[in-house]
N, C-alpha and C positions, 0 to 999 in steps of 0.2 A: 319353458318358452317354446312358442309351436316353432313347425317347421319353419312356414312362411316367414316370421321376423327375424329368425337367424339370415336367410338368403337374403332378406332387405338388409340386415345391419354388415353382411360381407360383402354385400354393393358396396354402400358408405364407405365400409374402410379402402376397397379398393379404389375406387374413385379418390380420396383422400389422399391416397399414395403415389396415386397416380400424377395429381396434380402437383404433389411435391415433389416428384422428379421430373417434371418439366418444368418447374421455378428453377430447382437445380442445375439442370441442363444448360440453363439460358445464362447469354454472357450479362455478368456484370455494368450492369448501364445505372448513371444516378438520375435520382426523378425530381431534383432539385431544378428548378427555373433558372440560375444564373448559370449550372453546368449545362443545362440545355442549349441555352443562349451562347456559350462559351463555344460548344462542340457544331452548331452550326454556324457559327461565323469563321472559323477553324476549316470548316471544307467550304465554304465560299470565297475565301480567302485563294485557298488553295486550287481550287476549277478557275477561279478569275484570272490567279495568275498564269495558268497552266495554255486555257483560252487565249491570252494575250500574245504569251511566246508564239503560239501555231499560229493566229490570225495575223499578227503585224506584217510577217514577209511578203503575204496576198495582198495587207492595206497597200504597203508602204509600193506593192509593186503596179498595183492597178492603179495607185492616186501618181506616181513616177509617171505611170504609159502616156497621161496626159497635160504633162507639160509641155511647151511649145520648146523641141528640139536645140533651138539656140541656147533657153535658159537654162536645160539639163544639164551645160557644161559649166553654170556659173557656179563660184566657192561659195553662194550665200544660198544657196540650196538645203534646205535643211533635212533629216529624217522623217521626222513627224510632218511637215507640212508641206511637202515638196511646191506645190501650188502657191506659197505663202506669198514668194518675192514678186509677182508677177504685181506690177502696180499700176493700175487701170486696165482698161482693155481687157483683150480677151483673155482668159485664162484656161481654158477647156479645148483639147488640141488632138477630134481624132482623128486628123490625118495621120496620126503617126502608126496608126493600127492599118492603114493604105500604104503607107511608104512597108509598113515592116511586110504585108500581105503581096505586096508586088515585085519583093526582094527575092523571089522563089518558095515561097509557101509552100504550094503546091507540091513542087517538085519533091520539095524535103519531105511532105506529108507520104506522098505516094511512096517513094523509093522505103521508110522508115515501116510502112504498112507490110511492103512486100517483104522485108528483114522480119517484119515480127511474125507474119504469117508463115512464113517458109519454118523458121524459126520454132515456131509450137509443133506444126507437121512433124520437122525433123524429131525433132526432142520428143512426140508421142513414140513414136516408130524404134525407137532405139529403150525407149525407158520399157513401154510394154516386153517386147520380147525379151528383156533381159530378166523385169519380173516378171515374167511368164516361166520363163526356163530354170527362175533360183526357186519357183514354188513346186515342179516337179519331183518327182520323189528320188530318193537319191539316185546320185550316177556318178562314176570315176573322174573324182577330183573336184567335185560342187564343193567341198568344204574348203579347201586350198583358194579356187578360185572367187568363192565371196569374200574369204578374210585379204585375199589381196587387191580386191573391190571395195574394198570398204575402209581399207587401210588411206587409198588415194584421198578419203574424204578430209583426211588430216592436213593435206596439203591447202596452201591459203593460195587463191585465184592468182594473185597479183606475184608469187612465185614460178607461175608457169608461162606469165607472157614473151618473156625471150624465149622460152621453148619453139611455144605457139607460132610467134611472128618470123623464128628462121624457118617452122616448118612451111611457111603463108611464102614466104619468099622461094624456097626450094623448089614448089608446087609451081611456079609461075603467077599465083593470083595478086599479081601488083598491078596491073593495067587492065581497063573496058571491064566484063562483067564479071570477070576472076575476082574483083572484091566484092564484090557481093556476097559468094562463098568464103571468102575472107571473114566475112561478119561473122557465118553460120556455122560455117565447121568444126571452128576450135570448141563453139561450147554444146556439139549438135548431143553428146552425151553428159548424162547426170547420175553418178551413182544413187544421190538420195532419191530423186525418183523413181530410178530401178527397184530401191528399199521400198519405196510405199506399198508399188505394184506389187512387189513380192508381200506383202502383208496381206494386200487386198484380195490378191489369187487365191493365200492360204484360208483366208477366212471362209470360203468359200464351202458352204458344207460338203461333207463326203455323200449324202446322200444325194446331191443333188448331178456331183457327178456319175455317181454310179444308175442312177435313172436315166442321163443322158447316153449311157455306153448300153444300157438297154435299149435304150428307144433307137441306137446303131448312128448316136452322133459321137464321132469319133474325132481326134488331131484339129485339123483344121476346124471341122464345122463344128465341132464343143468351142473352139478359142473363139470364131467369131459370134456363133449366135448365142449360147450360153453364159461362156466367163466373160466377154466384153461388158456386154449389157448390164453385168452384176456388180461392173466393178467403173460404173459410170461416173459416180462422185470421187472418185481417186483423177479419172481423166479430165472432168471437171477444175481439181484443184490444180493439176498440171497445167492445163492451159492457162488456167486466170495467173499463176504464177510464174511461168514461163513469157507469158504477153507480158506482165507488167516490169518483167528483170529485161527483156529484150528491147523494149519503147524506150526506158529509163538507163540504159547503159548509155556511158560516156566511156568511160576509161579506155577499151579496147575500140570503138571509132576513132577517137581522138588518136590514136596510133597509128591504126592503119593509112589514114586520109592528111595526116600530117607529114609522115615520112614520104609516103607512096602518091598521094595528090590525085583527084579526082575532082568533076564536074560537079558528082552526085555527094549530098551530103545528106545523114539523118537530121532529125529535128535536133535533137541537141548541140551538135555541130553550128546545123543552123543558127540558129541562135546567139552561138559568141562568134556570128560573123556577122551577124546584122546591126546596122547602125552605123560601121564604118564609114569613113568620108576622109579622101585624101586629099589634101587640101594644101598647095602646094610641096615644100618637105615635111611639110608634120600632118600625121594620121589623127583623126580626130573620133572618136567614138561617141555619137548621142547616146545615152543612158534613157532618154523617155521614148526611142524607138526600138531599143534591145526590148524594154521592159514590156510595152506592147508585144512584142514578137512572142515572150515567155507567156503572154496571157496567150494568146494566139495556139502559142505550142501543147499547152496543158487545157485546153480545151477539146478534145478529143475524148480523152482517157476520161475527164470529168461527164462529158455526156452520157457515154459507157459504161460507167460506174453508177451511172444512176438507173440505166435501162437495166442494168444486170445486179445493182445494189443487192438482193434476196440471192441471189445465186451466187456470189461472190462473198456473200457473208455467212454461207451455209456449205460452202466448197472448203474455205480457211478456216471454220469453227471446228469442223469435222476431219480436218489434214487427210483428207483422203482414207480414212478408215472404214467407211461404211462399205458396204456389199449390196446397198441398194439407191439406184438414183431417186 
């Protein structure tokens, strides 16, 4: 047998073998038409109901926003059809999205804006230099001091707030713009962030600083023009993450501004204060102008989320690991 047919017939068998371990490889799936049938109605099932549970709160709260105020309070009100009992007439009622907008919107929006922004600032400036200084190379007592940085992560938030609010109290930030720092302070540090950072720093090639301490960028001007720049989708993911825990906080508003009472209120607060109506001794709460208000409030972060949708899905898919924006 010449050369040439040997090298053609050890193609074949390689190919051959080849193909049989990637039939191998591959999971087990049957090619029968009633298990196919089976296994997709099986995940349609499964997305419909899953779909249903996430969309109903938005149905049930956008078709609520417009019922007409009086009937929000009636017992024959239903989940599914809130609209349903209205019998004749009109049934479509947006004034209740004017009454909620002229309840203080505004004021709630702005104040909630200046909390979230101060909020990210603060939270960059504290998470950076902390991993900046855990990726340097060792120094007396880095190892002490991270494992008892890291140790605090164990702690659950909602254990620290009597800490928190006698230290809010001690300070004087109970009255005028001392709450506001009230908001920001207690959470202006994040050991997990500081961890990202310190990854991100680390990833950072050694060649890259060492060219930089050539070219006579030194301390300062290596952190801001080199390591920053490199470690932008870390900062990225901090902000989008920091904005959205800051916007969406209740628990620690609801304390400060319930104890201590102020003018100003975030959008959440807002919210379960809108609709009220005191009506001789008994308070009465409309439900289809709260529920307007919550449309009102989560329209914001939804605009945002779509202007920044690629960047906000490329910050969280990456947890801040990359070294390059």
């Amino acid at each position: 047998m010449s050369l040439g047919k040997l090298k053609i017939k050890h193609w074949r068998e390689k190919s051959y073998l080849r193909s049989k371990q990637e039939l191998m490889s591959k999971p087990y799936s049957s090619t029968k038409a009633s298990s196919l049938i089976a296994s997709w109605a099986f995940k349609i099932i499964i997305l419909v109901f899953f779909a249903l549970v996430i969309i109903f709160p938005f149905y049930f709260m956008i078709e609520m926003s417009f019922v007409e105020k009086q009937l929000s309070t009636d017992s024959r009100t239903t989940i599914l059809f809130p609209r349903a009992i209205v019998e004749g007439g009109k049934s479509f009622f947006p004034e209740n999205y004017r009454d909620a907008f002229e309840s203080g919107f505004l004021e709630a929006l702005v104040f909630t804006a200046g909390i979230t922004t101060f909020s990210v600032l603060i939270r960059l400036g504290f998470s950076i230099t902390l991993g900046y200084a855990l990726s340097l190379r060792n120094w007396r007592g880095k190892n002490s001091f991270f494992i008892f940085f890291i140790s605090l992560m164990i702690l659950p938030e909602v254990a620290l707030l009597s800490g928190q609010y006698r230290l809010v109290v001690a300070l004087g930030w109970t009255i005028g713009w001392g709450q506001f720092f009230a908001l920001v302070m207690p959470f202006a540090a994040s050991i997990f962030f500081g961890y990202m950072y310190k990854n991100a720093f680390e990833a950072i090639p050694n060649s890259v600083k060492e060219s930089s301490m050539l070219d006579g960028a030194n301390g300062i001007k290596y952190f801001f023009k080199i390591a920053m720049p490199m470690v932008s989708a870390t900062t990225w993911t901090v902000c989008i993450l920091t904005a959205f825990a800051s916007w969406n906080s209740y628990t620690w508003p609801a304390l400060i501004f319930k104890t201590l009472g102020s003018p100003w209120k975030p959008l959440n607060l807002w919210v379960f204060t809108t609709g009220k109506s005191q009506e001789s001794e008994i308070q009465i709460v409309y439900t289809s102008i709260r529920m307007a208000a919550t449309v009102i409030a989560i329209l914001p972060m939804f605009i945002i989320y779509f202007i920044l949708k690629k960047r906000i899905m490329n910050a969280i898919s990456r947890q801040g690991n990359a070294t390059k924006g």
